[in-house]
C-alpha beads as a LAMMPS data file, in Angstrom:
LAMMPS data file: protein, C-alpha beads

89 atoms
88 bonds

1 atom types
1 bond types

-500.0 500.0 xlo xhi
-500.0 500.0 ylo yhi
-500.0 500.0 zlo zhi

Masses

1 110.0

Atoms # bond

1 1 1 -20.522 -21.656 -14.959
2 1 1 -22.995 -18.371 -15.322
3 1 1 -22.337 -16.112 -12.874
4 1 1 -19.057 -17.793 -11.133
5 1 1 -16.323 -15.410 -10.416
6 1 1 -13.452 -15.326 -8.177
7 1 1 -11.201 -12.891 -5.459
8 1 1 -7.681 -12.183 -5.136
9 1 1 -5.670 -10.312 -3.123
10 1 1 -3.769 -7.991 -4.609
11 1 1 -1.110 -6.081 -2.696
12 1 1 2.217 -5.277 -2.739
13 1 1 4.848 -7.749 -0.627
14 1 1 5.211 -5.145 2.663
15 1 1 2.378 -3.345 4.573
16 1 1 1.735 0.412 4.921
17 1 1 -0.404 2.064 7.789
18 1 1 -3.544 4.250 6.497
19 1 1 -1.358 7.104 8.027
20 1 1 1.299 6.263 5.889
21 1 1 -0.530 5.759 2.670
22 1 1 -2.556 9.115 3.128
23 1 1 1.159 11.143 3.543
24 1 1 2.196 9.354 0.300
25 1 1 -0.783 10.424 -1.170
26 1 1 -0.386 14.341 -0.288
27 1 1 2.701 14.320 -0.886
28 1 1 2.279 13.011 -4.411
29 1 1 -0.902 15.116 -5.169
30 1 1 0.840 18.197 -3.505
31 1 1 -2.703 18.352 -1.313
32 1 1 -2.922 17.976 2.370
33 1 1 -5.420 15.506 3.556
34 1 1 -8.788 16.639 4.658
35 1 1 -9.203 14.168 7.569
36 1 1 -11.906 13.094 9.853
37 1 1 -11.243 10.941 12.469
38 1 1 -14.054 8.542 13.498
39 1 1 -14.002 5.836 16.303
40 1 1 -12.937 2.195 14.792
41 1 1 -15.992 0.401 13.045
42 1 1 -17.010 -3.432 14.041
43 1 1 -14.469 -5.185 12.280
44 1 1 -11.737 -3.105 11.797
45 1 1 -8.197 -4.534 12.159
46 1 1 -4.909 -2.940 13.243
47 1 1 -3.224 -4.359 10.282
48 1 1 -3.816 -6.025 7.398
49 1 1 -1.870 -7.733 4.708
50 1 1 -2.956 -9.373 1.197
51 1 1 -1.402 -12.095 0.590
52 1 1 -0.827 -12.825 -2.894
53 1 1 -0.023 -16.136 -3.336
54 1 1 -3.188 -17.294 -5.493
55 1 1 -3.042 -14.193 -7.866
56 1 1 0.644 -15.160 -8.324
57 1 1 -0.354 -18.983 -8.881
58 1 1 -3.262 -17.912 -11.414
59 1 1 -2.703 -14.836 -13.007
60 1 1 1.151 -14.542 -12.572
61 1 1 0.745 -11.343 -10.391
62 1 1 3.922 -9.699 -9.250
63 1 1 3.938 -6.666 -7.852
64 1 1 6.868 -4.416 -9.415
65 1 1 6.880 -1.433 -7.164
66 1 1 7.747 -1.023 -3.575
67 1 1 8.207 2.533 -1.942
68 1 1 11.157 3.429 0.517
69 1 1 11.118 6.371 3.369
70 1 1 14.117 7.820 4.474
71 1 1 13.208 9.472 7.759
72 1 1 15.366 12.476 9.150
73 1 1 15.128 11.471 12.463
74 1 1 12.040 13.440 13.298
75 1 1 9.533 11.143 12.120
76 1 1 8.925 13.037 9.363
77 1 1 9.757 11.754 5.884
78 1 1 12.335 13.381 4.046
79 1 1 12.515 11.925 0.836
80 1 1 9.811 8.786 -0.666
81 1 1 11.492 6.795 -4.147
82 1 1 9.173 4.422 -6.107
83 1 1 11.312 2.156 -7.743
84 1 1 10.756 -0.729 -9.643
85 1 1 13.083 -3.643 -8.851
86 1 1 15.874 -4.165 -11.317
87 1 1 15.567 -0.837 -12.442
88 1 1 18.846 1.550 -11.770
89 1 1 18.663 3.772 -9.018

Bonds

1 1 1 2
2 1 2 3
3 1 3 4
4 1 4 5
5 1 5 6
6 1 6 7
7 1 7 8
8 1 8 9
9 1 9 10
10 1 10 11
11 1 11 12
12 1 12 13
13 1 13 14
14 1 14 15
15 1 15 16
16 1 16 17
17 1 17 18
18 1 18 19
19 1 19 20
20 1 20 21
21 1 21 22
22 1 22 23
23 1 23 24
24 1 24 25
25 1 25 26
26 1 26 27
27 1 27 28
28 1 28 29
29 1 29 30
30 1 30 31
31 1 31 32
32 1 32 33
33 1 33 34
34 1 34 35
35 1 35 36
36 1 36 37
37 1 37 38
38 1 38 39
39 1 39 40
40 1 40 41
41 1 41 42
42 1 42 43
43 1 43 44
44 1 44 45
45 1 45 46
46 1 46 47
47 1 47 48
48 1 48 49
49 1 49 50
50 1 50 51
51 1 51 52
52 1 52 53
53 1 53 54
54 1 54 55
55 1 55 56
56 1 56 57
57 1 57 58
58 1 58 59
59 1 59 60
60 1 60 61
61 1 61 62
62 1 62 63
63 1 63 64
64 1 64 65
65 1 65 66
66 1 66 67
67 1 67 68
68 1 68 69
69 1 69 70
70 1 70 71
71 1 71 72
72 1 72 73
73 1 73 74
74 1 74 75
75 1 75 76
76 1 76 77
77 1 77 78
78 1 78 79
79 1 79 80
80 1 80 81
81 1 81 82
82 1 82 83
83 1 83 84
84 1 84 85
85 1 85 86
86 1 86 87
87 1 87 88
88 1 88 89
């Protein structure tokens, strides 16, 4: 059919905060953030998570990495490792 298309979710198998994902991001760019806090927008959600079951289903999605923090006890991360699973470590 012309013009028929379809959406999937695709995610990983965990969730992340946007605070999270934005110290990942600096710390692999080697940046810091330039952020700009704004009240929440009509609709935004706490927390989200894509679930992937129909990409899996059609496409045969899998996500094949997941990323680990190791806190010091501060809150602050002291180490991140991206590792694909059955990969050695």
């Amino acid at each position: 059919m012309p013009g028929a298309y379809e959406i999937y979710n695709l995610g990983g198998t965990g969730t992340i905060s946007l605070a999270e994902l934005v110290q990942t991001i600096e710390q692999v760019v080697g940046k810091k953030a330039i952020i700009v806090r704004q009240p929440d927008q009509p609709g935004d959600v706490p927390i989200t998570f894509a679930n992937i079951d129909r990409a899996r289903a059609a496409l045969g999605y899998e996500p094949t990495t997941r990323s680990r923090r190791v806190s010091s006890g501060t809150g602050q991360p002291t180490s991140m490792k991206v590792s694909r699973p059955g990969a050695s470590t």
